[in-house]
VEXKETOR-487261 format. One line per field, with one value per residue: residue number from 1; residue in one letter; chain; y, z, x of N, C-alpha, C, O in turn. Coordinates in steps of 0.05 Angstrom, whole numbers, always signed. Each point is the difference from the previous one (the first is absolute). Example, Ala and Ser with C-alpha at 12.3 -4.5 7.8 and 13.67 -1.06 7.14 Angstrom:
REM VEXKETOR-487261
k <- [1_2]
r <- [A_S]
c <- [A_A]
n_v <- [-114_+21]
n_w <- [+156_-27]
n_u <- [+264_-28]
ca_v <- [+24_+24]
ca_w <- [+0_+1]
ca_u <- [-18_+16]
c_v <- [+24_+22]
c_w <- [+0_+14]
c_u <- [+18_-15]
o_v <- [+0_+22]
o_w <- [+13_+4]
o_u <- [+21_+10]
This chain:
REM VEXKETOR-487261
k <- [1_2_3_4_5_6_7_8_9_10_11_12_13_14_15_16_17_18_19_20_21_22_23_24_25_26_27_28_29_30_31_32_33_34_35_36_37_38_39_40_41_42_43_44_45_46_47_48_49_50_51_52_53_54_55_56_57_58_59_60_61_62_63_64_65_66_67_68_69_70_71_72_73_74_75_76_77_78_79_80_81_82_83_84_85_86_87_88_89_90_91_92_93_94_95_96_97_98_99_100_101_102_103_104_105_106_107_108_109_110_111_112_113_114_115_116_117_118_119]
r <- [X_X_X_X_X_X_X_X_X_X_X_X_X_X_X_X_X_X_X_X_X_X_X_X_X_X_X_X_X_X_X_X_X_X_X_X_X_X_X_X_X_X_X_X_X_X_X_X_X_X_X_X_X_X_X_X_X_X_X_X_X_X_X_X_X_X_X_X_X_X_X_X_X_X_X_X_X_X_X_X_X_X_X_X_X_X_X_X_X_X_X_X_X_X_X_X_X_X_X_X_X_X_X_X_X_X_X_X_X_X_X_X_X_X_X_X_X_X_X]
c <- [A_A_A_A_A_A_A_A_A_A_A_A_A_A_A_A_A_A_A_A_A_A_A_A_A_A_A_A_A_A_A_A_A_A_A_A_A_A_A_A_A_A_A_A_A_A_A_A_A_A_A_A_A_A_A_A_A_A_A_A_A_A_A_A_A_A_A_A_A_A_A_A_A_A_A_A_A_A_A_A_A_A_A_A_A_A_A_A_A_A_A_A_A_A_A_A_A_A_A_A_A_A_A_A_A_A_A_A_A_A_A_A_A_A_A_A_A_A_A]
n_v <- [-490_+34_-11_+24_-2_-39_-4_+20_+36_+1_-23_+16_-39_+35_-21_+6_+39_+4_-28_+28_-21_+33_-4_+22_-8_-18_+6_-3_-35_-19_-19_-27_-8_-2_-22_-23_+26_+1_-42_-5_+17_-29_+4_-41_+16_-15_-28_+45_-6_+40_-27_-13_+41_-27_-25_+32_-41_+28_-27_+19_-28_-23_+22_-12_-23_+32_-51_+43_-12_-7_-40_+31_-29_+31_+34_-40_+7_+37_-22_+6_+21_-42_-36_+34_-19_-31_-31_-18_+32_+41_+46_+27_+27_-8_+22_+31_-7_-2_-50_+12_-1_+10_+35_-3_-37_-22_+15_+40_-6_+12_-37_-4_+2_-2_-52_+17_+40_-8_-12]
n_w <- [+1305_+8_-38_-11_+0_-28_+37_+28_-36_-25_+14_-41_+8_+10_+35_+45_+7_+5_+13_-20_+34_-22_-15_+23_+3_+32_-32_+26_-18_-41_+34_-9_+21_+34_+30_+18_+37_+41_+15_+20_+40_+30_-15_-5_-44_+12_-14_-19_+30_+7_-29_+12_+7_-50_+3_-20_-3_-12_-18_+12_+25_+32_+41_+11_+8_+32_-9_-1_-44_+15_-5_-28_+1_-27_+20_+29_-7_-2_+38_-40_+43_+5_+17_+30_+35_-27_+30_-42_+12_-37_-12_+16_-47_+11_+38_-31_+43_-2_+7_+36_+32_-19_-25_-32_-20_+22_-42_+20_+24_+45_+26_-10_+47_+45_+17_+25_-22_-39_+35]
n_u <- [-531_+28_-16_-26_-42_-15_-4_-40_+11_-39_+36_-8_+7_+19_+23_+10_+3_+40_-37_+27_+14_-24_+42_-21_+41_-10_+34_+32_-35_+22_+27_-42_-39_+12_+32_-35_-8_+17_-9_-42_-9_+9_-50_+18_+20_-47_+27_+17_-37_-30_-11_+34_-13_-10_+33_-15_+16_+37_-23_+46_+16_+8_+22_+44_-40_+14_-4_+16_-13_+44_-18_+7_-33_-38_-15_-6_-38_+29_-28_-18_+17_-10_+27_-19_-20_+5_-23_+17_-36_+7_+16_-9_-15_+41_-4_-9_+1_+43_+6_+4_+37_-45_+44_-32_+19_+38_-5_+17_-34_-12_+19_-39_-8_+12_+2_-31_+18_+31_+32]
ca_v <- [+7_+2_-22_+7_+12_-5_-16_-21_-3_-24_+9_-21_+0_+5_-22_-32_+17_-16_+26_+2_+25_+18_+11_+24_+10_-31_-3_-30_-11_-2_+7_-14_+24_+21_-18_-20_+24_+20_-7_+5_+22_+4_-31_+7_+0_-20_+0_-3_-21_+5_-7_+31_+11_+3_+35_-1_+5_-1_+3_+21_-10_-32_+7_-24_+11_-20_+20_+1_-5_+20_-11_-19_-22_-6_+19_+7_+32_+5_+13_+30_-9_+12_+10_-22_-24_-19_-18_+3_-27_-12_-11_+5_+23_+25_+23_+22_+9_+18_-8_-14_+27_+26_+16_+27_-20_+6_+29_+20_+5_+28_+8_-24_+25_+28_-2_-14_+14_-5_-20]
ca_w <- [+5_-29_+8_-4_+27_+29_+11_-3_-31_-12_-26_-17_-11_-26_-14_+2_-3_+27_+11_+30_+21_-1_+27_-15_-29_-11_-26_-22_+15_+8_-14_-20_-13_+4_-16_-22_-12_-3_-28_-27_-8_-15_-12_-38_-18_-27_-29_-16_-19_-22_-16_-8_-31_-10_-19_-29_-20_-20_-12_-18_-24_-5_+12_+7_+30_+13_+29_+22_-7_-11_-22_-24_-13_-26_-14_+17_+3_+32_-12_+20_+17_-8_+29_+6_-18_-2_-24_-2_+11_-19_-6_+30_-1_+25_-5_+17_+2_-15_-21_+5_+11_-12_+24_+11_+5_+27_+3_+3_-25_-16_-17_-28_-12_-9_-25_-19_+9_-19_+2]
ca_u <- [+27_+20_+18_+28_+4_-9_+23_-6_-21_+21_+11_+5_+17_+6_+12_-14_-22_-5_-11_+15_+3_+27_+14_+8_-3_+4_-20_-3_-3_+24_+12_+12_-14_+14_+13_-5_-2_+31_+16_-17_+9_+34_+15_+14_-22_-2_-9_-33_-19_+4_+20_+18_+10_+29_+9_-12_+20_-11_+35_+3_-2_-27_-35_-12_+1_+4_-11_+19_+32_+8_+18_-14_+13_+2_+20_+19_-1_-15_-19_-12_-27_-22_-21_-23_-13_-9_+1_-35_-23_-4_+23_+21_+15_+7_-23_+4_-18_-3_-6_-27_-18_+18_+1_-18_-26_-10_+3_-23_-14_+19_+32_-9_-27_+12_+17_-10_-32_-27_-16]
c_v <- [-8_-33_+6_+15_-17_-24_-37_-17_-20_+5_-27_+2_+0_-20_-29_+6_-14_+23_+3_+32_+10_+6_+29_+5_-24_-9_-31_-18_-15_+12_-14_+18_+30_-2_+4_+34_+10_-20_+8_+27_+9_-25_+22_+16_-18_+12_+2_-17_+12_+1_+29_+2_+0_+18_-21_+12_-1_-6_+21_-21_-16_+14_-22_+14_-25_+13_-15_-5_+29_-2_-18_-20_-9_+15_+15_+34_+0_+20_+23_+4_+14_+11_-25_-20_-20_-21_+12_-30_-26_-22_-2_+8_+16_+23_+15_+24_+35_+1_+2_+28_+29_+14_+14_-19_+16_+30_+6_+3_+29_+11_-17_+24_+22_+1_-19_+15_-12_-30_+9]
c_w <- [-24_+14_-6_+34_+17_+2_-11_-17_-11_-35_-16_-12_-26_-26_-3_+15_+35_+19_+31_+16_-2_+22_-11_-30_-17_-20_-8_+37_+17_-14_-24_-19_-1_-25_-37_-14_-8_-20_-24_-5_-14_-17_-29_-6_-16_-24_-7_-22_-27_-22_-1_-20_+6_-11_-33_-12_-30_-19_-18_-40_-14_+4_+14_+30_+19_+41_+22_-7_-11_-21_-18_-3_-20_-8_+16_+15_+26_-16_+16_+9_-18_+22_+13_-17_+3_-28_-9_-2_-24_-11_+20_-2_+11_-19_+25_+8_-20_-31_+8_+4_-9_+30_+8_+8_+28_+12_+12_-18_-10_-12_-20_-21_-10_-27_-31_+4_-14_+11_+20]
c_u <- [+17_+17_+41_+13_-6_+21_-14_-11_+28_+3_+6_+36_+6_+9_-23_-34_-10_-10_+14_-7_+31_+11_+10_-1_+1_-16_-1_+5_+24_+31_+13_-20_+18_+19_-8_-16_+21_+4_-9_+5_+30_+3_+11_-29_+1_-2_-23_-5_+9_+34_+18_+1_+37_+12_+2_+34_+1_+30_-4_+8_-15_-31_-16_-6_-1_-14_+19_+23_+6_+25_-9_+25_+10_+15_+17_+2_-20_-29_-6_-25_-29_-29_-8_-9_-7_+0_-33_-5_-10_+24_+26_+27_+6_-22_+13_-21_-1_-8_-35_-19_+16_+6_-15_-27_-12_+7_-24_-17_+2_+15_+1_-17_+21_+24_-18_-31_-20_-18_-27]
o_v <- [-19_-3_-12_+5_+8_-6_-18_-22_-5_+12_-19_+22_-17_+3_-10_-20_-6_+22_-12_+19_-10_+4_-3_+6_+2_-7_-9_+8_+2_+14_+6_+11_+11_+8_+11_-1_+5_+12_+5_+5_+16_-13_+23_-1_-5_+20_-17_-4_-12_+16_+19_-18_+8_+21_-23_+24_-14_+13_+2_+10_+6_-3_-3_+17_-23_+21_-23_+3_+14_+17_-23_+7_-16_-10_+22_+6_-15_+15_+6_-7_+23_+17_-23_+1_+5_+5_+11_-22_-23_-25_-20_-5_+16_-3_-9_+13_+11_+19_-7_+9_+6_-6_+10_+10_+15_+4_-15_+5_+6_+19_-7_+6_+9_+19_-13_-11_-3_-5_-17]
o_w <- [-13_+22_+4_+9_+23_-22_-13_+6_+8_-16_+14_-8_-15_-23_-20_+1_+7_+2_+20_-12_+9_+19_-18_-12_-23_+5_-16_+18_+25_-20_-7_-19_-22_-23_-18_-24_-24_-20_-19_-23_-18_-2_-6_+16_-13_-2_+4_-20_-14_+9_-7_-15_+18_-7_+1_-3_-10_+4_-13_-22_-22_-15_+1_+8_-6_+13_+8_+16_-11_-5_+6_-1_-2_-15_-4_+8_+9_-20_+23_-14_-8_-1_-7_-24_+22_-22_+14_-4_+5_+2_-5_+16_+2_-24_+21_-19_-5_-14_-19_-11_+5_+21_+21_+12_+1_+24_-3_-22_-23_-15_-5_-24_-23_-15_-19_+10_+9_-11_+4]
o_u <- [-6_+12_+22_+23_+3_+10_+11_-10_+23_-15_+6_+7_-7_-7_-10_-13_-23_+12_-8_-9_+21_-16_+17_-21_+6_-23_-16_+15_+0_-1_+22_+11_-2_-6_+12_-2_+2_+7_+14_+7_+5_+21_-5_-19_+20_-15_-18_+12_+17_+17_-15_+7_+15_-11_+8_+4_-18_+21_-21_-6_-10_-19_-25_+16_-6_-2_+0_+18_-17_+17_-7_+24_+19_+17_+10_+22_-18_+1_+6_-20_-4_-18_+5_+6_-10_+9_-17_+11_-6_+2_+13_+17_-18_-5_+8_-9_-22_-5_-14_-20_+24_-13_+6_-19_-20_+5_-19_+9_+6_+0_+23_-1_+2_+7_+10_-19_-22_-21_-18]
């Protein structure tokens, strides 16, 4: 018999894994299990593990770049966005990912083919 149909099969709780007899549609064993689901489902989103890419600034006079400031200090001038980015790992210079990866890198291989036939 489909236990989902029979009244008297028993079910594990979802939360604290306590093996109880459902009264109808009853999924979690008490109502502090109940509770303690509806919270986890509406909790915040945490922060991903992984670090965000910054935006990569650049001064139009000096060329100095900066990651997240949008005002050079040295020569007093607001800089202009160069993109995405990060520090590099070697030296820990803002790098911008456009500095890194060309625009057609992750193109169709077709449309690479069709503008570039001789490769």
């Amino acid at each position: 018999m489909n236990p989902v149909r029979e009244d008297a099969a028993t079910i594990t709780c979802a939360i604290c894994g306590t093996v109880f007899v459902p009264q109808g549609r009853q999924r979690f064993c008490t109502t502090l299990c109940r509770q303690a689901a509806w919270r986890r489902r509406r909790a915040a989103p945490v922060e991903p593990v992984v670090a965000k890419a910054g935006t990569v600034y650049e001064s139009g006079s000096c060329g100095r770049r900066f990651l997240g400031a949008q005002r050079c200090d040295d020569c007093n001038t607001w800089c202009r966005r160069v993109g995405p980015g990060g520090r590099c790992p070697s030296c820990g210079e803002p790098v911008a990912l456009s500095d890194i990866i060309e625009a057609d890198q992750f193109a169709d291989q077709r449309s690479r083919l069709q503008r570039n036939p001789t490769t």
